[in-house]
N, C-alpha and C positions, 0 to 999 in steps of 0.2 A: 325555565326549569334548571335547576343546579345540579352539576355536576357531583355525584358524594366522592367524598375525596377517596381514595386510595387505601384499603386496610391491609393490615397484614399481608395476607393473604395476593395482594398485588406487586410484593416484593421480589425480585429477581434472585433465583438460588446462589448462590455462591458460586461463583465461575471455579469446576476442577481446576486443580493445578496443572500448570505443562508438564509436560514429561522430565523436562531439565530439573524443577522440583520436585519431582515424585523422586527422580535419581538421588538429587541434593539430599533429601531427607532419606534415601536408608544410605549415603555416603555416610551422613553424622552419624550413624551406626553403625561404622566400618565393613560397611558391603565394599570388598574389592573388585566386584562385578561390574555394581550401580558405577564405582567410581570410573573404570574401563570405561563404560557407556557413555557415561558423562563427558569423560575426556573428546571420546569420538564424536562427541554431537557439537560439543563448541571448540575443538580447536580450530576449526578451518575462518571459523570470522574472527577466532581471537587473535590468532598468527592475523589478518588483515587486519583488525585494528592497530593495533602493536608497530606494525608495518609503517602502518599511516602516522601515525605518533613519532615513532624513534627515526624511520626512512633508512633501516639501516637492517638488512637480514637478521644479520647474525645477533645484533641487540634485541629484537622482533624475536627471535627463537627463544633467548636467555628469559627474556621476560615472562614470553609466556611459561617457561619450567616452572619457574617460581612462582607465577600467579597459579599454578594445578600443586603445584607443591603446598601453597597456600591454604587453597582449596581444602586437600585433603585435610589437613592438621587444624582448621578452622572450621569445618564444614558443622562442628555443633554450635558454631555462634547465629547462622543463618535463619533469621525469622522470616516462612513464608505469609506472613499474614502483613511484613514489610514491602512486600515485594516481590518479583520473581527474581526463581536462581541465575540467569539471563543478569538481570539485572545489574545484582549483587554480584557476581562474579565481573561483570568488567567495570563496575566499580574497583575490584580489588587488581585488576589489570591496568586501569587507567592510569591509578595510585604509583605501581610498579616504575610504568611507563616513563610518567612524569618525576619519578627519586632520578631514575636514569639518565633525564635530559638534565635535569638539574647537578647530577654531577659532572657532563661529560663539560671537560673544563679545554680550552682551544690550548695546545702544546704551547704555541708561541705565539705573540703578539701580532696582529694583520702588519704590524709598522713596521714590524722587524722585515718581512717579504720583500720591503724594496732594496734592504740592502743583499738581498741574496741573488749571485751571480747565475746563470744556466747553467747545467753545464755540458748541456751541448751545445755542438759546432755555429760557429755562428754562418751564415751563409753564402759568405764566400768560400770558405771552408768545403763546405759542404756542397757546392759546386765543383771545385776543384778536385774534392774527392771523388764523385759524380762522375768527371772526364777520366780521372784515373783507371777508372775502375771500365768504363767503355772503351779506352783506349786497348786496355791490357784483356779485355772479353776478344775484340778484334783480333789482336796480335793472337791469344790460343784460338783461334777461326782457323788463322794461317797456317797453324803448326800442323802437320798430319796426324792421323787419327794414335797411331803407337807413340809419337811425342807426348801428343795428350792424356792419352791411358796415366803412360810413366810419370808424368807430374802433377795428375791429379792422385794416385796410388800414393807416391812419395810426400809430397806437400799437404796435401787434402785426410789422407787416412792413416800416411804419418808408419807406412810399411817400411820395410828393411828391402835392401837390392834385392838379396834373396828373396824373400817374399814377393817381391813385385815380379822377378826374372820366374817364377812359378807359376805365377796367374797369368803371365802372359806368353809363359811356353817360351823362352829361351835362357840366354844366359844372364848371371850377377852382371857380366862387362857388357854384354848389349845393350842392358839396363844401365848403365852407367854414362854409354857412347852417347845412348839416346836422351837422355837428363843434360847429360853434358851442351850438344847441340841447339835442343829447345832450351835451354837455360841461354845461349848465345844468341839465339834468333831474336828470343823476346828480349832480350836487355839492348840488342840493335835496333830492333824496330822500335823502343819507347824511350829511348836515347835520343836518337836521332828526328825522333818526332815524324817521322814516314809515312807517307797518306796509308791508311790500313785499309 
């Protein structure tokens, strides 16, 4: 027994449109609503595609402006019976994407790199800075706690005697005695190189 084929009547309705369509089409008839909608319904995969294309934020962001900017100012070219809005939209995103990798042009040659010097320290350097800098934490350990006020005030926050002789409740020359001292201590002890 045969099968009869398939009539009219066994045809599958036309699948509605998505929602991103229904939006696209009252956009091309400058619904500022539909377009709001629209925007909130694809930007979060659009910024990720973009993302993944360019690997680069801030180009990711730009792109996608102009792909909604696009959008909007094109949105009566968009034939649902091509496609969906989905679609067609990161087609017009992919477009964007790819002008943008295609311009972004390397400042300067990979070959030129090896003639460029560091320019920091090289490691002895930076070693020796290293010791300096433990040597001279040790040697302000030593100093008393008012030696250290006064030359962290004066040297560190770059205050005036006065100023300093205020904050710590005495005089300009106290303030002076005691910079004076700790300024002698520590230049004997990292002079002289003195177990600290």
């Amino acid at each position: 027994m045969e099968t009869p084929a398939p009539g009219p009547t066994a045809l599958a309705p036309p699948a509605a449109p998505s929602l991103a369509t229904a939006l696209l089409l009252r956009v091309a008839q400058g619904d500022a609503a539909a377009f709001t909608a629209l925007v909130r319904q694809l930007e979060r995969p659009a910024l990720a595609l973009a993302w993944r294309t360019l690997n680069d934020a801030a180009e990711a962001q730009d792109a996608c402006q102009q792909a909604f900017a696009r959008l909007w100012t094109e949105a009566h070219r968009f034939d649902p019976a091509r496609g969906s809005a989905d679609a067609w939209f990161r087609r017009i995103l992919i477009n964007l994407c790819l002008d943008r990798r295609r311009a972004i042009r390397p400042v300067q040659p990979i070959d030129d790199a090896f003639d460029l010097a560091d320019s920091r320290p090289d490691p002895e350097h930076q070693a020796i800075a290293a010791d300096q800098q433990a040597r001279l934490a040790a040697a302000m350990a030593s100093l008393n706690a008012r030696q250290r006020l006064a030359l962290a005030l004066f040297h560190g926050d770059g205050l005036s005697m006065a100023e300093i002789a205020e904050r710590m409740e005495t005089t300009p020359k106290a303030v002076e005695g005691l910079l004076g001292r700790a300024r002698i201590m520590l230049k004997t002890m990292l002079t002289e190189g003195s177990d600290l």
